[in-house]
N, C-alpha and C positions, 0 to 999 in steps of 0.2 A: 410480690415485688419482683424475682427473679423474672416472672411470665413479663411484665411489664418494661424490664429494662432490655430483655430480649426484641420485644416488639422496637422497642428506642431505636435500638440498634443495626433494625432490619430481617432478625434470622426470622426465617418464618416457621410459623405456628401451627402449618397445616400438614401437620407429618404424625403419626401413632405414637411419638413419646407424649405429644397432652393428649390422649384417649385418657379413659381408666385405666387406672395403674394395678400392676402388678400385688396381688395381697387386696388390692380393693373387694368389697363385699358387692355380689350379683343381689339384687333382689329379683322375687320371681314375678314372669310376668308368663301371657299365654295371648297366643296369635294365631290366624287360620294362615295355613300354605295359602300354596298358589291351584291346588286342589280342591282347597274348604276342607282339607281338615286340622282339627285343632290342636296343638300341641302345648304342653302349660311344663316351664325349666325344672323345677321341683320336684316334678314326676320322674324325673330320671336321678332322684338322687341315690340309686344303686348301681349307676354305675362307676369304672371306673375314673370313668372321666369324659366330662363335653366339649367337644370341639363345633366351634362356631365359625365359619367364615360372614364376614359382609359382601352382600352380591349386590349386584347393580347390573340392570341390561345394559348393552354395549362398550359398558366397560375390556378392552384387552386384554388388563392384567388378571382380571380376574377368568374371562377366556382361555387365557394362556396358565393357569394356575391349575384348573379342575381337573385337569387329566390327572396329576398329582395327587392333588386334593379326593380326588375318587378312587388309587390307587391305596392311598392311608388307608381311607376307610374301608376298603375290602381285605388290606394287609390286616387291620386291628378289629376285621367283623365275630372273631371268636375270645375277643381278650375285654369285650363287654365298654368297649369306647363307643358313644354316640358322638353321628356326627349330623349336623345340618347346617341352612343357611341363615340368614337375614338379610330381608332387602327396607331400605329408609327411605329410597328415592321417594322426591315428590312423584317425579316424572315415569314413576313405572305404577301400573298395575298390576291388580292379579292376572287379568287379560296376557297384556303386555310380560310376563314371567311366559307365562305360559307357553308362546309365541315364544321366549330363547330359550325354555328348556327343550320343547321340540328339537328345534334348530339344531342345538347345541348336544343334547345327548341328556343334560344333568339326569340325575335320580337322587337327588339328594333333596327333602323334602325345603322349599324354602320360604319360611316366617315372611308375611308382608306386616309390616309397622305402617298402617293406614295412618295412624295419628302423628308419629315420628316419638311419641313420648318413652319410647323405648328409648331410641338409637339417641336420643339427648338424653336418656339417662344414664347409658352407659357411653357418652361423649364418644361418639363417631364420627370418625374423618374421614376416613379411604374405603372406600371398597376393595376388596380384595383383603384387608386384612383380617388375620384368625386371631380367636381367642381361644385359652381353654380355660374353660370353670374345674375347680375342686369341688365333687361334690359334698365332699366331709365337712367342708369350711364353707362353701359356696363363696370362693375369692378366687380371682382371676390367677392363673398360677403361670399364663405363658400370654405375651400379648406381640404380635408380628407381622411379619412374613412366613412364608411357606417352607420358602427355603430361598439359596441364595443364585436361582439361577437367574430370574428374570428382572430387569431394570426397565427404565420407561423408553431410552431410546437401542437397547440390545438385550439379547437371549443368549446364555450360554448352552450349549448343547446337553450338556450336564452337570448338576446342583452340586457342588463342592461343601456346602454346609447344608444339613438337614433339619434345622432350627423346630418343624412342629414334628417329628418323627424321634428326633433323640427328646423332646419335650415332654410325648407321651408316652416315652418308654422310659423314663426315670420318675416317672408317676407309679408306673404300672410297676418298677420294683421298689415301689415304697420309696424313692430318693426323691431330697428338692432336685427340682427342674435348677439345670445348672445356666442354659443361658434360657432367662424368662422376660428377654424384654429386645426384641429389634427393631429396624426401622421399616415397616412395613409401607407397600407403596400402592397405588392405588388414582380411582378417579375421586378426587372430593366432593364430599356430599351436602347438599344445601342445607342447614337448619335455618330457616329466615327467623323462627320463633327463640333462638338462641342468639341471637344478634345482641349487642349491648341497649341498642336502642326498644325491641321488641322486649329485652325480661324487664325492661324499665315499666314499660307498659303494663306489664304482668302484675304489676303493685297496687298499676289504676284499676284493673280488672272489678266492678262494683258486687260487691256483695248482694245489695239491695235491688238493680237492675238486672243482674245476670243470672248468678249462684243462688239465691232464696228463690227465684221464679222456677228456674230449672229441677229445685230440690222439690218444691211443692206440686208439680206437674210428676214427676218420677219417683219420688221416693217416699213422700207421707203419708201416702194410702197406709202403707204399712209401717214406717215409721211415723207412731205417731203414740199419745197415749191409749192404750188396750187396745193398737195393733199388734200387727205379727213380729215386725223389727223389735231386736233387743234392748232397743234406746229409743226415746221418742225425738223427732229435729226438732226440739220447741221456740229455739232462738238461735240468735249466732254466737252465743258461749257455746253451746253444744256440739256447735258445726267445726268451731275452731277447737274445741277438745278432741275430738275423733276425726280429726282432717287427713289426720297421716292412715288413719286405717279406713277410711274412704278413698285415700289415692291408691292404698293397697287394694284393696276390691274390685277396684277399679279396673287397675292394673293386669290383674290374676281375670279378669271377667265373674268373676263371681256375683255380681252387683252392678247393672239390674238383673237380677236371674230373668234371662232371655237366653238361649242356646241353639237358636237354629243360625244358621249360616245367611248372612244379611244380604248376599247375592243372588238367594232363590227365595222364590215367592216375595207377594207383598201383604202382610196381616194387621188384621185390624187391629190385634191388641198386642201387637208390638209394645214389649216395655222397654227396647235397648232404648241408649245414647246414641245421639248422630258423633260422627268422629270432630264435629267442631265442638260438638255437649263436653264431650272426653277432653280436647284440649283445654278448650276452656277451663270445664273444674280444676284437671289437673296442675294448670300452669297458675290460677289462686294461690292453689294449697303450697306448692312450690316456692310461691313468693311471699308467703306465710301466712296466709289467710286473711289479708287486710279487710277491715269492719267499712274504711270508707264512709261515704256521707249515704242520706237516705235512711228510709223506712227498714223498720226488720218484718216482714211481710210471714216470718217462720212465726212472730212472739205474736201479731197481731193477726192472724188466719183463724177465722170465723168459722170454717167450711164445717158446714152439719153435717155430721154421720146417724144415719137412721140404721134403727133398729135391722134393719132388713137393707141391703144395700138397692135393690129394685124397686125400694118402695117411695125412691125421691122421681118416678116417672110412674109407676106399676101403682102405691097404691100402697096400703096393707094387703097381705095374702090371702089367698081366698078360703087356702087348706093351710094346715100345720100339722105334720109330722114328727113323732117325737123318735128320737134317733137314739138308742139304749146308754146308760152310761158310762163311762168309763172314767177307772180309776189310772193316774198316770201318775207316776215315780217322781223325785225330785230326778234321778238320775238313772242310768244306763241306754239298754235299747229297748224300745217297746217293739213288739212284732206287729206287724200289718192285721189289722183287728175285723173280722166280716161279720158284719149287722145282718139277719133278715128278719125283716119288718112284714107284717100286715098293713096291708092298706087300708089305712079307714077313711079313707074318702069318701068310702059307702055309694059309689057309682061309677059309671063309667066315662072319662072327663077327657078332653082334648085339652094340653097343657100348653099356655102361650110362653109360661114364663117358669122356674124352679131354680130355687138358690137354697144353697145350704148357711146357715148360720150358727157359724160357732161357738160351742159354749162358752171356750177360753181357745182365744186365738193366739195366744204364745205356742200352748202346745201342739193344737190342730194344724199339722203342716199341707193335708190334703182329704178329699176326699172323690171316691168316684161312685157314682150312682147308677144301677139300671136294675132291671123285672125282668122279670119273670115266672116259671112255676117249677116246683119241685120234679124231678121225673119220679113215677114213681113204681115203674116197671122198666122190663127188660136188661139189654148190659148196661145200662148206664144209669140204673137205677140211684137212687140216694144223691144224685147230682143237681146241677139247676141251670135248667136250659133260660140262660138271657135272651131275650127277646127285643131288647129295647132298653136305651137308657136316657138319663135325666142329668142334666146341670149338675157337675159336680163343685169340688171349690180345691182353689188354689187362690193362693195372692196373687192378686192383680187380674184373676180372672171376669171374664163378662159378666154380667148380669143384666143386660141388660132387655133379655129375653130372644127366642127366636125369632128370625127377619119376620118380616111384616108379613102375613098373608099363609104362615106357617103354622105348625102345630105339632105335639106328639100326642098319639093317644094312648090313654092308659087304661087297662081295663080295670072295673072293679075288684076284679079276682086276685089280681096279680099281685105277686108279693117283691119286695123292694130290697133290695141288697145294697147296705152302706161299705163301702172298703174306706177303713178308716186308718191313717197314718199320724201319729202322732211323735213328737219330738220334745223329749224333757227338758224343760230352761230352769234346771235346778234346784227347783219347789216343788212341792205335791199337791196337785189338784183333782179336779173332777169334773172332767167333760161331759156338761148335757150340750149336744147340740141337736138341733131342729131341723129339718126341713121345710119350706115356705113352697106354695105353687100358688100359680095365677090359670085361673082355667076362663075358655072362649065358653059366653053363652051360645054362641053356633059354632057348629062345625068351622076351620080355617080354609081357606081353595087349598091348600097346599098338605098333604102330610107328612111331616121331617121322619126320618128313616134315621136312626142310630144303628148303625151295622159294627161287628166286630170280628175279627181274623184272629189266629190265634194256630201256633205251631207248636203242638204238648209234647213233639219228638225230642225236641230241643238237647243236645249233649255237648257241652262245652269242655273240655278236654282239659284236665290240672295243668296248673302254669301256663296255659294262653292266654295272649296279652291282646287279641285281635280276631277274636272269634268269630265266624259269618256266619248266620242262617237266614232264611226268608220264608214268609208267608206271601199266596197273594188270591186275591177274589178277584172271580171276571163281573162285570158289572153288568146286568142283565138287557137293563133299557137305558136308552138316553138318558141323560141325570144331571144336575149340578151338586157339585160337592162344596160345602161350605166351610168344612173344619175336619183336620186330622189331628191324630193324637195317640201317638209313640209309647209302649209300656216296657218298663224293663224293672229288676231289682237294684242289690247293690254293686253287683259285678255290671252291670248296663253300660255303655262305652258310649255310644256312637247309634242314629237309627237316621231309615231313610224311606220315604214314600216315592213313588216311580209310576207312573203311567204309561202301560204298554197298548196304544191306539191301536186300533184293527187292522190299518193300515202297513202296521209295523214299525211307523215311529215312536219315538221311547220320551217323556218329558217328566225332568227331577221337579217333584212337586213340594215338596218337605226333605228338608237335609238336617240333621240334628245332630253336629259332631262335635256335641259338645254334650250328649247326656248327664243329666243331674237324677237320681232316682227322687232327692231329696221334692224335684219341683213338676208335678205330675201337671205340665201347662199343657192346653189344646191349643191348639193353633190354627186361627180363624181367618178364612180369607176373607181381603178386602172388598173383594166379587168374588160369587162364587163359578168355581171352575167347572168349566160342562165335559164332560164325559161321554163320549157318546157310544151306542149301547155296543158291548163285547171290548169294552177296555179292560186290561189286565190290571187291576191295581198292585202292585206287588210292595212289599214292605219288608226292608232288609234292618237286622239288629244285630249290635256288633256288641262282643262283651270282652272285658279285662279280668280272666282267672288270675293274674300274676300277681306277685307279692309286692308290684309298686302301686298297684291299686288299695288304698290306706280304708276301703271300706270293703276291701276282701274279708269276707267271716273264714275262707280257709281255701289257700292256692292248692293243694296238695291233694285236691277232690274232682271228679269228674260231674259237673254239675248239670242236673237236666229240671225238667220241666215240677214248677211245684210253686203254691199260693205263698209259703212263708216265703219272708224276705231273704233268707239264707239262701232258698233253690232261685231257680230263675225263670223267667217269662219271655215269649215272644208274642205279646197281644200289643193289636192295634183296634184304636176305634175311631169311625168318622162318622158325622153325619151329611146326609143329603136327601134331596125328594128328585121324583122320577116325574120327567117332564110329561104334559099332557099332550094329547094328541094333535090338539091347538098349536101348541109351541113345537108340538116336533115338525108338522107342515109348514108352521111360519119360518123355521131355521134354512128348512129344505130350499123353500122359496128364494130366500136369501142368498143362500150358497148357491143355486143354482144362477142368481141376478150375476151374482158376483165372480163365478165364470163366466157368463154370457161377456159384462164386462170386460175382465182381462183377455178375451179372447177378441175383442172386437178392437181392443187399445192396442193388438200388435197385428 
């Protein structure tokens, strides 16, 4: 009522007093900088306090703030205060940040809100204005200005009131923040989706046109009944019971577990959301999940799940594998579990296709496959040199065999290492799961190469929160690379794959700074990427010893290299095949056409 007699009246509305208010509750959410990398609010709930500014490029005020703004946070860099930004604009990019932090100097890492569902959920108006979060309450405890030097048409030479500097020093001695609410100033930020006419919209939003199509294409593979999701989406009561903990997932990125950085590379089994998918759901559920006219496409979905997921194109399998079994807890942690198998295949088979099938996929969170043979002399005796690997499983993973004209071969000898990961949902079961292959009655033109790197030095140092080591293979011959794929435990942060051309240029081929140990995905290109021969593949992994990492088993250790999920790993594995001598003269031809070309056009 008050908001509306104001409007009557004239005063305007486009100032930090209607932001969120002071003692309001932050929910958490998680954003890539202007970097790619990833940062999620929650993780910083030890410290003493977060300080948020709103950025915007070419905004003044907020130009004219930073020098300030960068001065706090290096005054409060030992008093355990984080500080960073957010940007809402439509009209900026990551690109475009990047482009005024150069400029500018910033070092303050800064959140882009691709979707805006942030910055309209904690009602943002100005750029330039700061916030601080309590992390004890996670409620806003100061919401403003910087201080009182600068107005929109003058500058005072120096700030007479320190508005976020006495804010977070009456935090830091345990006292309310005495002044927690000013009029912060700023460029105004477009929400076109918060407009009164737009959330009206947000009612029409169809369940049955929009929200059921989108769930059934991204989410029921595993939400489903005896999938991997904890709930199955079987209708739109279910959707509308767990709607608020879908916007949360959402929100947080935890769901669709996808984790590489959406600016590099393009893959084929991409599970995210496009940021209209993201609006979309989000602004439904916000408008309380209207049912709407139409079909419920979630109660009425037909779609057959076979036995074998490869086998609605593949066929039944040609081989079957039986993978030993295990007994798994209603509760606690199961350790990372290694199978080795004899191959009864009983010959030696070039494989088109291999899925793993689970025996109970609640608790089966992953698995990864490869051969080899025992060593069984010198130093390295009682180990097992891999050789080559096979189709492992994750949700949402391929199956739908190697590209066309490929193959892996397996010898008859070789013996078969399952690494098995399981996750208890509260009951006690017993995992058999199987192995399925599809083998070529001939040989394939093409042999796929499962290669893997692997750094056993590895020493990650108690309480680091950002730990770096690298592994990297030079690549011998010409090649196309089809698929990487990043390994770490539970301390795993962050991993990155890099290509060092011969040349000496450098190109990020896989960025994953958003590691999940939980979700062992490969990530498959959409074409596969040529290499050509004496490229450096190098592969960097980042890890969090610190105690805000909540699947830390113990900050207080120097952690190095070891198979249980407690120590840690720097293994990467990719596949690809090495071009034939055909294609490597056909390339030559080409590249040589294609300077003769630009040299004749200038």
């Amino acid at each position: 009522m008050l908001r509306s007699i104001l409007m009557l009246i004239g005063v305007s509305l486009a100032t930090s007093s209607w932001a969120i208010q002071v003692n309001d509750r932050v929910e958490n959410f998680r954003l890539f900088d202007h970097e790619g990398a990833s940062h999620e609010l929650y993780y910083f709930r030890n410290a003493k306090a977060i300080v948020f500014m709103v950025q915007g490029n070419g905004c003044p005020i907020v130009r004219n703030a930073m020098p300030r703004f960068k001065e706090l946070r290096d005054e409060f860099a030992d008093k355990n205060v984080q500080f960073l930004m957010v940007n809402s604009n439509l009209q900026d990019s990551r690109e475009s940040i990047a482009a005024e932090v150069a400029k500018y100097g910033y070092d303050i890492p800064i959140l882009k809100d691709e979707t805006q569902i942030i910055g309209e959920a904690l009602d943002f108006v100005r750029t330039g204005e700061v916030f601080i979060v309590d992390p004890k309450t996670w409620t806003i405890a100061y919401q403003g200005a910087v201080d009182d030097r600068l107005s929109y048409e003058n500058q005072k030479e120096q700030a007479s009131a320190h508005y976020l500097q006495d804010a977070i020093n009456n935090m830091i001695d345990g006292e309310v923040v005495k002044v927690a609410n000013t009029n912060g100033i700023g460029c105004l930020i477009n929400f076109p989706e918060q407009q009164a006419m737009a959330k009206a919209k947000h009612t029409e939003i169809s369940y049955s046109a929009d929200i059921a199509p989108m769930l059934l294409d991204n989410c029921v593979t595993c939400h489903r009944e005896g999938g991997l999701g904890p709930w199955a989406m079987s209708d739109y009561n279910m959707v509308r019971g767990f709607s608020q903990m879908i916007r949360e997932v959402v929100r947080t990125q935890r769901m669709p577990p996808w984790h590489a950085d959406p600016a590099i590379g393009d893959w084929h089994n991409d599970r995210s959301l496009s940021s209209k998918q993201i609006q979309t759901l989000v602004h439904w559920i916000e408008a309380g999940a209207p049912r709407g006219e139409g079909e419920d496409f979630l109660a009425t979905d037909d779609t057959q799940y076979f036995e074998w997921d490869a086998q609605d194109t593949l066929g039944e399998p040609d081989f079957v594998i039986d993978i030993p079994a295990m007994e798994v807890p209603a509760a606690g942690v199961v350790d990372y579990q290694y199978h080795f198998v004899e191959n009864t295949v009983g010959k030696d088979v070039w494989v088109r296709a291999a899925e793993i099938k689970p025996g109970d996929r609640a608790v089966l969170h992953h698995t990864i496959t490869t051969f080899g043979y025992d060593i069984t002399e010198g130093e390295h005796k009682g180990r097992f040199n891999r050789i080559g690997g096979l189709r492992g499983y994750a949700p949402g993973l391929n199956n739908e065999g190697f590209p066309e004209g490929t193959g892996i071969f397996l010898p008859a000898d070789a013996k078969i290492e399952f690494q098995m990961h399981y996750t208890p949902v509260g009951r006690a079961t017993v995992d058999e799961s199987q192995m399925g292959l599809w083998v070529y009655d001939e040989p394939p033109t093409h042999k796929m190469i499962s290669m893997f790197v692997a750094n056993t030095r590895i020493k990650i140092p108690a309480n680091a929160n950002n730990h770096k080591e690298i592994v990297e293979q030079v690549i011998p011959k010409d090649a196309l690379l089809y698929s990487l794929m990043p390994h770490a435990h539970f301390r795993g942060k962050a991993a990155e794959f890099r290509a060092i051309y011969p040349d000496g240029s450098q190109e990020v081929l896989l960025s994953v700074p958003n590691y999940d140990f939980n979700w062992q995905t490969t990530y498959e290109f959409t074409e596969p990427k040529f290499l050509p021969a004496g490229t450096k593949l190098v592969q960097a992994n980042w890890w969090d010893n610190s105690a805000q990492n909540l699947a830390n088993p113990d900050p207080s250790i120097e952690v190095t290299w070891g198979e249980q999920s407690w120590e840690e790993m720097l293994f990467g594995a990719f596949t690809m095949r090495f071009l034939t001598e055909e294609e490597i003269e056909e390339r030559r031809t080409a590249s040589t056409q294609k300077e003769e070309t630009a040299a004749n056009a200038r």
